[in-house]
Structure formats: structure tokens, C-alpha cells
C-alpha positions as a Markdown table, in Angstrom:
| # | Residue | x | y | z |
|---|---|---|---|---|
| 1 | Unk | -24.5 | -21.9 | 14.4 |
| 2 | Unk | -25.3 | -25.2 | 13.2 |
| 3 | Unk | -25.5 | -26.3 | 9.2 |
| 4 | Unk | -26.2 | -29.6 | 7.8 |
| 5 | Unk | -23.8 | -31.0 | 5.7 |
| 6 | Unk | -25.8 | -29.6 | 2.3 |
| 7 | Unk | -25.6 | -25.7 | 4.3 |
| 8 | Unk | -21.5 | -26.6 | 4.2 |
| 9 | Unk | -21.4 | -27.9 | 0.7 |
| 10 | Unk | -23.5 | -24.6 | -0.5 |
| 11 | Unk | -21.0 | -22.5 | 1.2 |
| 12 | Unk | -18.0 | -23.8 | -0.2 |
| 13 | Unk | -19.2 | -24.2 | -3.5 |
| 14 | Unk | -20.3 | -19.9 | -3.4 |
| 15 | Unk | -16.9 | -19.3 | -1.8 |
| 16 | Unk | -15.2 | -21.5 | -4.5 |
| 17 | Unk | -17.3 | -19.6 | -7.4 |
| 18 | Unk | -16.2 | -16.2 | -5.6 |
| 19 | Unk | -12.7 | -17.3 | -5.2 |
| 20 | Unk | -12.7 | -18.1 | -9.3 |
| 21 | Unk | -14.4 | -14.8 | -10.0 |
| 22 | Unk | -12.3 | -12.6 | -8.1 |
| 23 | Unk | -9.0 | -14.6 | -9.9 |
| 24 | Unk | -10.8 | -14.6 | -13.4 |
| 25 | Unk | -12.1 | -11.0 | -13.4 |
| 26 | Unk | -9.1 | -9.1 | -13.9 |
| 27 | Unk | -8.1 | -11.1 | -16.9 |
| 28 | Unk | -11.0 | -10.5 | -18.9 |
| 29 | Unk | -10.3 | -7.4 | -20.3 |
| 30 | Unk | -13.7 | -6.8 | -21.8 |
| 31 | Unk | -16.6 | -5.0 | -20.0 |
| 32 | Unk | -17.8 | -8.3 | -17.5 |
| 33 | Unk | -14.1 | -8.6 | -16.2 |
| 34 | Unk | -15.0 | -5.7 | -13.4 |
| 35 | Unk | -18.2 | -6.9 | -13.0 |
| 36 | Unk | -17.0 | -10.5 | -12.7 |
| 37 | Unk | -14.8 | -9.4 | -10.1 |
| 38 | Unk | -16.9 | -7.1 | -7.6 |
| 39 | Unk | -19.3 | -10.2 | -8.0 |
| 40 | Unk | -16.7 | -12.4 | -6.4 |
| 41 | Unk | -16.1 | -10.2 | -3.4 |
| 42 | Unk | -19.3 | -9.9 | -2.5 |
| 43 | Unk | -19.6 | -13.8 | -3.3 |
| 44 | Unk | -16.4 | -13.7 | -1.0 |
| 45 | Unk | -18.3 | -11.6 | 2.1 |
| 46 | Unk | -19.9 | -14.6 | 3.8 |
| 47 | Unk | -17.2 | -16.2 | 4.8 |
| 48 | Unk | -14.8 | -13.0 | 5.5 |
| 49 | Unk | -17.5 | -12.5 | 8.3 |
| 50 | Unk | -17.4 | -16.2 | 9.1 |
| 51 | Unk | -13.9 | -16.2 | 10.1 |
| 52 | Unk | -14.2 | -12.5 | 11.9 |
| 53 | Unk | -16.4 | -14.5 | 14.2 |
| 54 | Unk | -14.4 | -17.5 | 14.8 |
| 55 | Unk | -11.4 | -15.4 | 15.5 |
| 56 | Unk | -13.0 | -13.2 | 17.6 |
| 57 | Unk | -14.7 | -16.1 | 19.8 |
| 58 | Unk | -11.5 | -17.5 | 19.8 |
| 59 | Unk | -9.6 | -14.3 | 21.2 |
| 60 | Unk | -12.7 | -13.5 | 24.0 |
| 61 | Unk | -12.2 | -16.8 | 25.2 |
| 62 | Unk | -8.4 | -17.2 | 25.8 |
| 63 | Unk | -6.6 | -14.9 | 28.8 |
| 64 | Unk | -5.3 | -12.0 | 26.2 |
| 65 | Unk | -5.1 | -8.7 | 26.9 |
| 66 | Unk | -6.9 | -6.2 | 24.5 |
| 67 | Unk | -3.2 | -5.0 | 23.6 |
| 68 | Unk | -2.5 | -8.6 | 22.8 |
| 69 | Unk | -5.7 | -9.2 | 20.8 |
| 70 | Unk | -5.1 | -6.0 | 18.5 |
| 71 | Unk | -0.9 | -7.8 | 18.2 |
| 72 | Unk | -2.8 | -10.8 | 17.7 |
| 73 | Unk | -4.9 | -9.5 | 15.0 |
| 74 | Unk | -2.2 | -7.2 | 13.3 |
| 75 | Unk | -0.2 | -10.1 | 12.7 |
């Protein structure tokens, strides 16, 4: 999974935009407040999935137990 250095910026400027909306949307307490925020989670789902994979490549690839991945995970 490679990205050039524009693929990065993009993603961390849509994570940073999530990150505001899901802060911002439960202060507005008019009508776009909700939508602002379930706009920022799914703004947010990108990288929630991005770091699911890294951990899980890193887990499959080290000498734990499935036991100790799920304590792994849990904690």
C-alpha cells in the first residue's frame, strides 16, 4: 500500500475535517449539528480501517498466541 506524499496529505487533511466535525457537531444545536457529526464518522472510517490493518499485520507477524492477540487487543 503505497501513497505519494499528496495521497498522505489528502488523508490527513479528511481525517482532520472528520476529527473537527465529529468535535463540532454536538455543539451546534440546530438541525446540521447531527448531520455534521455522522458526517465526521464516516469522514473518520478510512483511517479506523487503516489502523485495523496495521495492528493486525503487526499481531500476525509477532509469536502471540490468539489468547494473547484478543489481551492484546482488549487492552
Amino acid at each position: 500500500m503505497l501513497m505519494s506524499w499528496r495521497g498522505w496529505t489528502a488523508f490527513a487533511v479528511v481525517q482532520l475535517v472528520g476529527a473537527f466535525c465529529v468535535w463540532s457537531g454536538p455543539r451546534i444545536l440546530s438541525a446540521s449539528g447531527p448531520v455534521l457529526f455522522l458526517s465526521g464518522l464516516v469522514l473518520l472510517a478510512p483511517g479506523g480501517v487503516l489502523s485495523l490493518v496495521i495492528v493486525e499485520k503487526l499481531l500476525w507477524s509477532s509469536r502471540l498466541t490468539l489468547s494473547g492477540m484478543t489481551w492484546v487487543e482488549l487492552a
